[in-house]
N, C-alpha and C positions, 0 to 999 in steps of 0.2 A: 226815459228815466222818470219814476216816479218815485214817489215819497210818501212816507205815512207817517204817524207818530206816538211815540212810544213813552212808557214810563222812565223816569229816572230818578237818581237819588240827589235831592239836593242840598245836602248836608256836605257833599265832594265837594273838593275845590274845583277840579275838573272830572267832565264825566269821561271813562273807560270808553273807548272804541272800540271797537270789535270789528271784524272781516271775515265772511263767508264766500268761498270758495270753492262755487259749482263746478261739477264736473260738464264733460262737453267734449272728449276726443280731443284732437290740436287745435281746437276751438280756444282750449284750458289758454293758450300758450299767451291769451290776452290777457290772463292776469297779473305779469310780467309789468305790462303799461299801467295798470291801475297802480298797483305798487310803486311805480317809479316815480308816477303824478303826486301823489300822496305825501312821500317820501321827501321829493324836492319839494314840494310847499310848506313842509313842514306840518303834515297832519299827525296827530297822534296814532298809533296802531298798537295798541297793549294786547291784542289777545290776535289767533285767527283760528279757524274750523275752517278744513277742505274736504273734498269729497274727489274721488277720483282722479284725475290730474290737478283738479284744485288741489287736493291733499298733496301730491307730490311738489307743486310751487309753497304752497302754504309751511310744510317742511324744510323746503330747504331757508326758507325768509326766514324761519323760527330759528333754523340751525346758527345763522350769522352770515348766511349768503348776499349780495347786494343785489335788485335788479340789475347790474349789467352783468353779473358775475350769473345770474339765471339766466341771460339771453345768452350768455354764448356756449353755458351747460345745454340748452335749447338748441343751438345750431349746431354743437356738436354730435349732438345725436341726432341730428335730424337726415341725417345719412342712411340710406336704404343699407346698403351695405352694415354700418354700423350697426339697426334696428336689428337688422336681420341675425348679429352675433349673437345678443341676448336672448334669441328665443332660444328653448330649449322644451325638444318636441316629446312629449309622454305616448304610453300605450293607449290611450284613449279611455282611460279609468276614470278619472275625473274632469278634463278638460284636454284639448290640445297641447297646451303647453303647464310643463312645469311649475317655472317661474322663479326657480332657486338663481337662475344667471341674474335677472334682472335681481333681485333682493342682492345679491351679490354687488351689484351694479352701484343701488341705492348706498350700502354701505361704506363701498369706496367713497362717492361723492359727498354723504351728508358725516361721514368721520365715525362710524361706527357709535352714532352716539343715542343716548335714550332720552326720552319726552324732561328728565329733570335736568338732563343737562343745556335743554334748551334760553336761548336768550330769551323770546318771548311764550308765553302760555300759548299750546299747541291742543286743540282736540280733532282725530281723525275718524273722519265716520265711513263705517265699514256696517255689512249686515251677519246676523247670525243665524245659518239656515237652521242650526239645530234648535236655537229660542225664538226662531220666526220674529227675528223682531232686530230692529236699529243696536245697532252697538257703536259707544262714543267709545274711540279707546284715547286715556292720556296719563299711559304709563307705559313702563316697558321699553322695547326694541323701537324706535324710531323707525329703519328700515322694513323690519316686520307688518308695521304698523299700515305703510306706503304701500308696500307689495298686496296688503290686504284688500285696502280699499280700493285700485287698481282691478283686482280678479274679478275681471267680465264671465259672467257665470258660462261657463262651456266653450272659454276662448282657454280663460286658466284655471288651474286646479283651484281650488278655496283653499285658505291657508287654517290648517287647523293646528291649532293649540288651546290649552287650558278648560279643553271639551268643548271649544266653540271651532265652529267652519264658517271660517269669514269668506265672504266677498264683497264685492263693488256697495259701496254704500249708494250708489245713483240709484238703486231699487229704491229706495223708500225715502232717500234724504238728500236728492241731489244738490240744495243750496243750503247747509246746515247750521240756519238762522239759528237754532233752538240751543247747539252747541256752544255754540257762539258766547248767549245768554248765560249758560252756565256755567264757563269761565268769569262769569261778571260782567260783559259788557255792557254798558248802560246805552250805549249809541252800538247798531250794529247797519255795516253798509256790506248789504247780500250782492252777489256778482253773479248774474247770472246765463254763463256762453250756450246753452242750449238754443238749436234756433228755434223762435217765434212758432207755434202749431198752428197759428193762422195765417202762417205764409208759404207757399208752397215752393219757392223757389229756394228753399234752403235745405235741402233732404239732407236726411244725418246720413242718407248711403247714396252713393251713384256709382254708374258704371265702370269698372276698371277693364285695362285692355290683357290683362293675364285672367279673366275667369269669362266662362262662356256667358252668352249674350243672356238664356235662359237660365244661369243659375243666377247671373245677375240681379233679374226679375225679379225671379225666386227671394232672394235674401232681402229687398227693397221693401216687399209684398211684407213679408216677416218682420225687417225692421222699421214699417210704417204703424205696422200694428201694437210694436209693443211701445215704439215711442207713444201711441195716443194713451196707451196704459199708464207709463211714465208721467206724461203730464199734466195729465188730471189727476194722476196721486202728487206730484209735485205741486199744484194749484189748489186742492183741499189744503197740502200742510203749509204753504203760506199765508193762508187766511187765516192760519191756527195760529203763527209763530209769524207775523208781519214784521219787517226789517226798519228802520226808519230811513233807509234810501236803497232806493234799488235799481242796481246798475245792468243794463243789457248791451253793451256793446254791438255796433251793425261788421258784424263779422263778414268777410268779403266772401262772396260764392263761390263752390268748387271747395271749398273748408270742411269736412265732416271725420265720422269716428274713424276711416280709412285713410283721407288724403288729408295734404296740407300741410304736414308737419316740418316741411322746407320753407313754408312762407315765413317761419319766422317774424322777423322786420313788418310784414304787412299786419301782423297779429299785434304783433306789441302797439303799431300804432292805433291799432284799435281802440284797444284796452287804455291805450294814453288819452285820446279823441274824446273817448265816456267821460273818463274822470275828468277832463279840464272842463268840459261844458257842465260837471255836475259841481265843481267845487264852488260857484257861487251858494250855491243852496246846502253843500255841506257847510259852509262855514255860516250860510246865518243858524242853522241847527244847533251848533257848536256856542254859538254865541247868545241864543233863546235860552239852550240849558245851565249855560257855565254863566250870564252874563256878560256886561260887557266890559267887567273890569278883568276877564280872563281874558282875552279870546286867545285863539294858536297865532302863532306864525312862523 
Protein backbone atom coordinates (compact mmCIF):
# COMPACT_ATOMS: atom_id res chain seq x y z
CA UNK A 1 0.00 0.00 0.00
CA UNK A 2 1.21 3.32 -0.95
CA UNK A 3 0.18 6.78 -0.76
CA UNK A 4 0.53 10.14 -2.48
CA UNK A 5 -0.92 13.47 -2.04
CA UNK A 6 -3.40 15.37 -3.30
CA UNK A 7 -5.17 18.74 -3.43
CA UNK A 8 -8.06 19.76 -1.26
CA UNK A 9 -10.24 22.21 -0.48
CA UNK A 10 -9.89 23.72 2.74
CA UNK A 11 -12.59 26.05 3.32
CA UNK A 12 -14.71 22.16 3.98
CA UNK A 13 -15.21 21.30 7.24
CA UNK A 14 -14.49 17.94 6.15
CA UNK A 15 -12.91 16.80 3.14
CA UNK A 16 -15.26 14.39 0.60
CA UNK A 17 -14.00 10.72 0.38
CA UNK A 18 -14.15 9.03 -2.41
CA UNK A 19 -13.72 5.05 -3.55
CA UNK A 20 -12.46 3.64 -6.70
CA UNK A 21 -13.29 0.31 -7.45
CA UNK A 22 -11.11 -1.75 -9.89
CA UNK A 23 -12.08 -4.19 -11.83
CA UNK A 24 -10.24 -7.80 -11.40
CA UNK A 25 -12.69 -11.07 -12.20
CA UNK A 26 -13.66 -12.62 -8.45
CA UNK A 27 -10.70 -10.77 -7.49
CA UNK A 28 -13.45 -7.60 -7.34
CA UNK A 29 -15.14 -9.78 -4.44
CA UNK A 30 -12.32 -8.05 -2.06
CA UNK A 31 -13.98 -4.94 -2.12
CA UNK A 32 -16.65 -6.26 -0.04
CA UNK A 33 -13.68 -6.29 2.98
CA UNK A 34 -12.50 -2.85 2.35
CA UNK A 35 -16.01 -1.55 2.60
CA UNK A 36 -16.73 -3.35 5.70
CA UNK A 37 -13.30 -2.00 7.39
CA UNK A 38 -14.27 1.37 6.55
CA UNK A 39 -17.68 1.10 7.50
CA UNK A 40 -17.20 -0.21 10.97
CA UNK A 41 -14.50 2.31 11.81
CA UNK A 42 -16.50 4.88 10.90
CA UNK A 43 -14.72 6.29 7.80
CA UNK A 44 -16.52 8.62 5.66
CA UNK A 45 -17.51 7.30 2.04
CA UNK A 46 -19.58 10.10 0.15
CA UNK A 47 -19.02 9.33 -3.32
CA UNK A 48 -17.69 5.82 -5.35
CA UNK A 49 -16.67 5.01 -9.09
CA UNK A 50 -16.25 1.13 -10.17
CA UNK A 51 -15.21 -0.33 -12.96
CA UNK A 52 -16.11 -3.78 -13.78
CA UNK A 53 -16.97 -5.96 -10.76
CA UNK A 54 -15.91 -2.99 -8.79
CA UNK A 55 -18.93 -1.34 -10.50
CA UNK A 56 -21.17 -4.10 -9.77
CA UNK A 57 -20.11 -3.81 -5.66
CA UNK A 58 -19.84 -0.02 -5.90
CA UNK A 59 -23.66 -0.31 -7.15
CA UNK A 60 -25.07 -2.24 -4.92
CA UNK A 61 -23.09 -0.06 -1.70
CA UNK A 62 -24.70 3.09 -3.44
CA UNK A 63 -28.16 1.22 -3.85
CA UNK A 64 -28.33 0.81 0.19
CA UNK A 65 -26.96 -2.58 0.34
CA UNK A 66 -24.64 -3.34 3.51
CA UNK A 67 -21.33 -5.34 3.20
CA UNK A 68 -22.83 -8.34 4.67
CA UNK A 69 -25.91 -8.16 2.79
CA UNK A 70 -22.95 -7.97 -0.56
CA UNK A 71 -21.19 -11.12 0.89
CA UNK A 72 -24.00 -13.30 0.94
CA UNK A 73 -25.43 -11.62 -2.75
CA UNK A 74 -21.60 -12.95 -3.40
CA UNK A 75 -22.08 -16.59 -2.08
CA UNK A 76 -25.19 -16.83 -3.51
CA UNK A 77 -24.19 -16.57 -6.74
CA UNK A 78 -21.09 -18.07 -6.58
CA UNK A 79 -22.75 -21.28 -7.60
CA UNK A 80 -21.69 -22.86 -10.84
CA UNK A 81 -24.87 -23.94 -11.41
CA UNK A 82 -26.43 -20.76 -10.49
CA UNK A 83 -23.61 -18.67 -12.97
CA UNK A 84 -24.38 -20.84 -15.40
CA UNK A 85 -28.52 -19.85 -15.46
CA UNK A 86 -27.64 -16.19 -16.23
CA UNK A 87 -25.89 -16.79 -19.26
CA UNK A 88 -27.74 -16.48 -22.20
CA UNK A 89 -25.87 -17.74 -25.37
CA UNK A 90 -26.32 -15.48 -28.84
CA UNK A 91 -25.49 -16.31 -32.62
CA UNK A 92 -22.09 -15.12 -32.42
CA UNK A 93 -22.97 -11.49 -33.77
CA UNK A 94 -21.47 -9.66 -31.20
CA UNK A 95 -20.19 -11.72 -28.40
CA UNK A 96 -21.14 -15.12 -26.79
CA UNK A 97 -23.35 -14.18 -24.60
CA UNK A 98 -26.23 -11.77 -24.55
CA UNK A 99 -26.45 -10.61 -21.29
CA UNK A 100 -30.12 -9.49 -21.09
CA UNK A 101 -30.54 -12.53 -17.95
CA UNK A 102 -27.92 -11.06 -16.16
CA UNK A 103 -29.16 -7.18 -16.54
CA UNK A 104 -32.27 -9.00 -15.61
CA UNK A 105 -30.56 -10.37 -12.76
CA UNK A 106 -28.97 -6.92 -11.65
CA UNK A 107 -32.54 -5.48 -11.62
CA UNK A 108 -34.01 -7.81 -9.27
CA UNK A 109 -31.15 -7.26 -6.73
CA UNK A 110 -30.28 -3.57 -7.02
CA UNK A 111 -34.69 -2.68 -7.01
CA UNK A 112 -34.97 -1.55 -10.54
CA UNK A 113 -33.53 1.69 -9.46
CA UNK A 114 -31.63 4.52 -11.42
CA UNK A 115 -28.13 6.45 -10.38
CA UNK A 116 -30.79 9.52 -8.63
CA UNK A 117 -32.29 7.24 -6.78
CA UNK A 118 -29.16 6.27 -5.28
CA UNK A 119 -28.05 6.86 -1.35
CA UNK A 120 -24.75 7.78 -2.26
CA UNK A 121 -23.15 9.70 -5.63
CA UNK A 122 -22.44 6.63 -8.03
CA UNK A 123 -20.24 7.06 -11.34
CA UNK A 124 -19.84 3.73 -13.51
CA UNK A 125 -17.20 3.61 -16.10
CA UNK A 126 -17.78 1.85 -19.07
CA UNK A 127 -16.08 2.42 -22.76
CA UNK A 128 -17.55 3.54 -25.98
CA UNK A 129 -16.31 1.78 -29.13
CA UNK A 130 -18.17 4.06 -31.25
CA UNK A 131 -16.32 7.49 -29.58
CA UNK A 132 -13.19 5.30 -28.75
CA UNK A 133 -13.03 6.82 -25.83
CA UNK A 134 -14.01 6.25 -21.63
CA UNK A 135 -17.47 6.94 -20.80
CA UNK A 136 -18.49 7.85 -16.96
CA UNK A 137 -22.03 7.08 -16.99
CA UNK A 138 -24.19 8.77 -13.78
CA UNK A 139 -27.46 8.71 -14.85
CA UNK A 140 -30.12 6.48 -16.10
CA UNK A 141 -30.73 2.75 -15.66
CA UNK A 142 -28.47 1.66 -12.73
CA UNK A 143 -28.71 -2.07 -14.04
CA UNK A 144 -27.97 -1.00 -17.55
CA UNK A 145 -25.35 0.93 -16.24
CA UNK A 146 -23.59 -2.47 -14.39
CA UNK A 147 -24.36 -4.77 -17.43
CA UNK A 148 -22.33 -2.30 -19.37
CA UNK A 149 -19.35 -2.08 -17.56
CA UNK A 150 -19.24 -5.79 -16.99
CA UNK A 151 -19.29 -6.62 -21.10
CA UNK A 152 -15.95 -8.33 -21.68
CA UNK A 153 -15.54 -7.43 -25.23
CA UNK A 154 -16.38 -10.92 -27.24
CA UNK A 155 -17.38 -12.79 -24.01
CA UNK A 156 -20.61 -10.12 -24.16
CA UNK A 157 -22.52 -8.25 -26.49
CA UNK A 158 -21.84 -4.26 -25.90
CA UNK A 159 -24.70 -2.69 -24.68
CA UNK A 160 -25.82 -0.24 -27.07
CA UNK A 161 -28.01 2.72 -26.49
CA UNK A 162 -28.28 6.33 -26.99
CA UNK A 163 -25.75 5.61 -30.21
CA UNK A 164 -23.16 4.42 -27.89
CA UNK A 165 -21.81 0.60 -27.66
CA UNK A 166 -20.62 0.22 -24.29
CA UNK A 167 -18.26 -2.31 -22.72
CA UNK A 168 -15.99 -3.20 -19.83
CA UNK A 169 -14.61 0.05 -18.75
CA UNK A 170 -11.10 -2.14 -17.65
CA UNK A 171 -10.03 -1.25 -21.33
CA UNK A 172 -8.96 2.13 -20.50
CA UNK A 173 -10.05 2.89 -16.80
CA UNK A 174 -9.65 -0.01 -14.73
CA UNK A 175 -9.21 2.05 -11.19
CA UNK A 176 -11.45 5.08 -11.92
CA UNK A 177 -9.37 7.55 -9.72
CA UNK A 178 -10.50 10.40 -12.25
CA UNK A 179 -14.46 9.57 -11.78
CA UNK A 180 -14.02 9.53 -8.66
CA UNK A 181 -12.67 13.31 -8.61
CA UNK A 182 -15.53 14.48 -10.55
CA UNK A 183 -18.08 13.64 -8.29
CA UNK A 184 -16.04 15.88 -5.89
CA UNK A 185 -14.04 13.78 -3.94
CA UNK A 186 -11.40 15.67 -2.23
CA UNK A 187 -9.65 12.49 -0.63
CA UNK A 188 -9.90 9.41 -3.15
CA UNK A 189 -8.68 5.81 -1.79
CA UNK A 190 -8.23 3.62 -5.40
CA UNK A 191 -8.47 -0.17 -4.79
CA UNK A 192 -6.84 -1.99 -6.83
CA UNK A 193 -7.50 -6.25 -7.32
CA UNK A 194 -5.51 -6.73 -10.55
CA UNK A 195 -2.66 -8.94 -9.86
CA UNK A 196 0.76 -7.21 -9.58
CA UNK A 197 2.53 -7.54 -13.51
CA UNK A 198 5.75 -8.01 -11.76
CA UNK A 199 4.73 -11.22 -10.20
CA UNK A 200 4.30 -14.01 -12.07
CA UNK A 201 2.69 -16.28 -9.78
CA UNK A 202 -0.73 -14.58 -10.10
CA UNK A 203 -1.89 -15.27 -13.80
CA UNK A 204 -5.35 -13.69 -14.54
CA UNK A 205 -5.86 -17.35 -16.48
CA UNK A 206 -4.96 -20.88 -15.63
CA UNK A 207 -5.61 -24.13 -16.50
CA UNK A 208 -9.25 -25.55 -16.14
CA UNK A 209 -9.99 -29.21 -16.24
CA UNK A 210 -13.12 -28.77 -18.97
CA UNK A 211 -10.91 -27.16 -21.82
CA UNK A 212 -8.18 -28.86 -23.56
CA UNK A 213 -4.60 -28.60 -22.35
CA UNK A 214 -3.66 -26.57 -25.77
CA UNK A 215 -6.45 -24.39 -25.99
CA UNK A 216 -5.60 -23.75 -22.46
CA UNK A 217 -2.14 -22.32 -23.64
CA UNK A 218 -3.72 -20.83 -26.31
CA UNK A 219 -5.96 -18.35 -24.21
CA UNK A 220 -3.06 -17.82 -21.43
CA UNK A 221 -0.60 -16.94 -24.39
CA UNK A 222 -3.68 -14.26 -25.46
CA UNK A 223 -4.50 -13.29 -22.05
CA UNK A 224 -0.73 -12.62 -20.92
CA UNK A 225 -0.56 -10.37 -23.71
CA UNK A 226 -3.29 -8.22 -23.42
CA UNK A 227 -3.06 -8.04 -19.56
CA UNK A 228 0.59 -6.40 -20.39
CA UNK A 229 -1.38 -3.94 -22.74
CA UNK A 230 -3.98 -3.28 -19.86
CA UNK A 231 -1.26 -2.34 -17.50
CA UNK A 232 0.77 -0.11 -18.79
CA UNK A 233 -2.38 1.72 -19.97
CA UNK A 234 -3.54 1.50 -16.42
CA UNK A 235 0.09 2.75 -15.09
CA UNK A 236 0.36 5.78 -17.65
CA UNK A 237 -3.44 6.83 -16.30
CA UNK A 238 -2.41 6.70 -12.67
CA UNK A 239 0.37 8.83 -12.78
CA UNK A 240 -2.15 11.12 -14.68
CA UNK A 241 -4.93 10.91 -11.95
CA UNK A 242 -2.79 9.77 -8.72
CA UNK A 243 -5.22 8.49 -5.72
CA UNK A 244 -4.08 9.81 -2.25
CA UNK A 245 -3.95 5.99 -1.00
CA UNK A 246 -3.78 3.12 -2.71
CA UNK A 247 -4.96 -0.18 -1.69
CA UNK A 248 -3.64 -3.59 -3.36
CA UNK A 249 -4.72 -6.32 -1.45
CA UNK A 250 -2.52 -9.82 -1.65
CA UNK A 251 -5.23 -11.86 -3.16
CA UNK A 252 -4.71 -15.56 -2.41
CA UNK A 253 -3.49 -17.67 -5.73
CA UNK A 254 -5.52 -19.84 -7.86
CA UNK A 255 -8.08 -16.40 -7.81
CA UNK A 256 -8.34 -14.91 -11.47
CA UNK A 257 -10.89 -13.74 -14.28
CA UNK A 258 -12.15 -17.65 -14.59
CA UNK A 259 -11.90 -19.18 -10.94
CA UNK A 260 -12.56 -18.28 -7.46
CA UNK A 261 -15.67 -16.85 -7.36
CA UNK A 262 -16.52 -19.62 -4.36
CA UNK A 263 -13.84 -18.39 -2.23
CA UNK A 264 -15.77 -15.83 -1.15
CA UNK A 265 -14.88 -15.53 2.80
CA UNK A 266 -11.11 -15.79 1.65
CA UNK A 267 -11.67 -12.69 -0.58
CA UNK A 268 -13.47 -10.52 1.70
CA UNK A 269 -10.76 -11.18 4.11
CA UNK A 270 -8.45 -9.90 1.89
CA UNK A 271 -10.00 -6.80 1.23
CA UNK A 272 -10.49 -6.50 5.31
CA UNK A 273 -6.41 -7.32 5.92
CA UNK A 274 -5.51 -4.10 3.28
CA UNK A 275 -7.80 -1.83 4.83
CA UNK A 276 -7.03 -2.46 8.69
CA UNK A 277 -3.13 -2.28 8.01
CA UNK A 278 -3.93 1.07 5.86
CA UNK A 279 -6.23 2.82 8.30
CA UNK A 280 -3.55 4.10 10.45
CA UNK A 281 -2.25 6.39 7.52
CA UNK A 282 -5.93 6.88 6.33
CA UNK A 283 -6.87 8.59 9.27
CA UNK A 284 -3.54 10.78 9.83
CA UNK A 285 -4.66 11.98 5.87
CA UNK A 286 -8.00 12.68 7.22
CA UNK A 287 -6.66 14.54 10.12
CA UNK A 288 -3.58 16.59 7.99
CA UNK A 289 -6.56 17.78 5.77
CA UNK A 290 -9.63 18.38 8.17
CA UNK A 291 -7.29 19.06 11.27
CA UNK A 292 -7.43 17.90 14.28
CA UNK A 293 -10.39 19.49 15.71
CA UNK A 294 -12.39 17.19 13.06
CA UNK A 295 -10.98 14.11 12.91
CA UNK A 296 -13.67 10.78 11.90
CA UNK A 297 -14.51 8.22 14.21
Amino acid sequence: MTSTTGGFNPQKRRPSVGIALGGGGARGIAHIGILRVLEREGMPIDCLAGTSIGGIVAAGYASGLTPDQLEDEAKNTSNMWRMLRLADLTPLKHGLLRGKRLQNFFEDRLGNKTFADLEVPLAIVSVDLNAREEAVITQGSLSLAVRATISVPGLFAPVEVHGQRLVDGGLLNNVPVSAVRQLGADIVIAVDVEPDPQDPTHARFTSSRWMPAGLTRTFATLDESISLILAKVQESYLSQHPPDIYFRPEIPAGINVLSGYNRVEELIHAGESCAEAALPELRRLLTKVQGPDHQAH
